[in-house]
C-alpha positions as CSV (number, residue, x, y, z in Angstrom):
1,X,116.5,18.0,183.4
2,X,114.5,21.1,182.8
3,X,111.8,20.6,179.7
4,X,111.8,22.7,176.5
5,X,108.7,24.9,176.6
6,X,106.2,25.1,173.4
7,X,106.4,27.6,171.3
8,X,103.2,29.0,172.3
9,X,104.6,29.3,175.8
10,X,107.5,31.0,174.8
11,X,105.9,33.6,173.1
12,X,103.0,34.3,175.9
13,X,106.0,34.4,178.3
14,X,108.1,36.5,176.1
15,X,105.2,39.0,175.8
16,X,105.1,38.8,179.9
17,X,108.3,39.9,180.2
18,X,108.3,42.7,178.2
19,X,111.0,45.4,178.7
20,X,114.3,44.6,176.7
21,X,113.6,41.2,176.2
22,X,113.2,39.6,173.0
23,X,113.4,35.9,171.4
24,X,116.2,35.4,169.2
25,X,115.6,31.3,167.9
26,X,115.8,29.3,171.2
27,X,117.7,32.4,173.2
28,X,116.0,35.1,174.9
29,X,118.2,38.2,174.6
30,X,118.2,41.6,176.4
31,X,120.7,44.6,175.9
32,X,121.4,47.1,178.3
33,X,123.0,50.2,177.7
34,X,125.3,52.0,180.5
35,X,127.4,54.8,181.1
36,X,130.5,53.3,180.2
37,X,132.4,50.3,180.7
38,X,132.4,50.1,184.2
39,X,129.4,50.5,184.5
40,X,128.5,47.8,182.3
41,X,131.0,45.8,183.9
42,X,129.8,46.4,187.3
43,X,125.8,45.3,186.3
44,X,127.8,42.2,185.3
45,X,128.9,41.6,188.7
46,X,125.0,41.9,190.1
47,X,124.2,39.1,187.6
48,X,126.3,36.6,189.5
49,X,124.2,36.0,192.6
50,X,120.9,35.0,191.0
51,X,123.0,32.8,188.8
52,X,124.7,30.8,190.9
53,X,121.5,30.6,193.3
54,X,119.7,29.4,190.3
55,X,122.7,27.6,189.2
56,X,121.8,29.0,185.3
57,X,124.3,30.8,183.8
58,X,123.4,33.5,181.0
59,X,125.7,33.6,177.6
60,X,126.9,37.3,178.4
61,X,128.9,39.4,175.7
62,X,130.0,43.2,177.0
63,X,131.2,45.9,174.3
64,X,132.1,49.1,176.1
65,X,128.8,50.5,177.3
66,X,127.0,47.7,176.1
67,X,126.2,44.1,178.1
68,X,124.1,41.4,176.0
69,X,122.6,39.0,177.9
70,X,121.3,35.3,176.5
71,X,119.3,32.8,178.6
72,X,119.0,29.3,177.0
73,X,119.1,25.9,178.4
74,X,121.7,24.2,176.4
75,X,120.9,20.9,178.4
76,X,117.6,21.0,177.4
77,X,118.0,22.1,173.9
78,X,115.8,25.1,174.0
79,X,113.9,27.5,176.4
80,X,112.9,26.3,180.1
81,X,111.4,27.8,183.0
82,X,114.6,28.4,184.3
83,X,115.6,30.7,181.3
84,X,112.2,32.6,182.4
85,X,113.0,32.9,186.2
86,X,116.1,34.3,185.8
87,X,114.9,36.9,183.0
88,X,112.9,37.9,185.5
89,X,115.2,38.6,188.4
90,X,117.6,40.4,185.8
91,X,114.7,42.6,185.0
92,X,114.1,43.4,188.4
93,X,118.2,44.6,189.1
């Protein structure tokens, strides 16, 4: 299992990421704003390669134009490395 990072790695790593990203308790959370719905829908879709190569899976709500992503490791209780890698290749789509 993955271990929960300290706090004072979190927030180093949060500050690394920059962009949309920001720490919401033991979630990193990022919202992106589209067009419209499909293409919310379809930035979905580009989500689900690095997740299942990572085999991490965000939290992902979509309202219209609007797709919220959260990274957490619920097996580990907290924020991993894993939750960071992955921010990172989202960023990069």
């Amino acid at each position: 299992m993955a271990s929960v990072l300290s706090a004072v790695e979190i927030q180093a790593r949060v500050k690394e990421l920059g962009g949309d990203w920001s720490l919401q308790g033991q979630k990193l959370v990022c919202l992106k704003k589209f067009s419209g719905f499909v293409a919310a829908v379809a930035f979905v879709d580009k989500l689900v390669e690095p997740a299942e190569a990572a085999g991490h899976h965000p939290d992902l709500e979509i309202s219209y134009n609007k797709v919220t992503i959260y990274l957490t490791t619920h097996d580990a209780g907290g924020l991993t490395e894993k939750d960071f890698a992955l921010a990172v290749q989202i960023s990069a789509l």
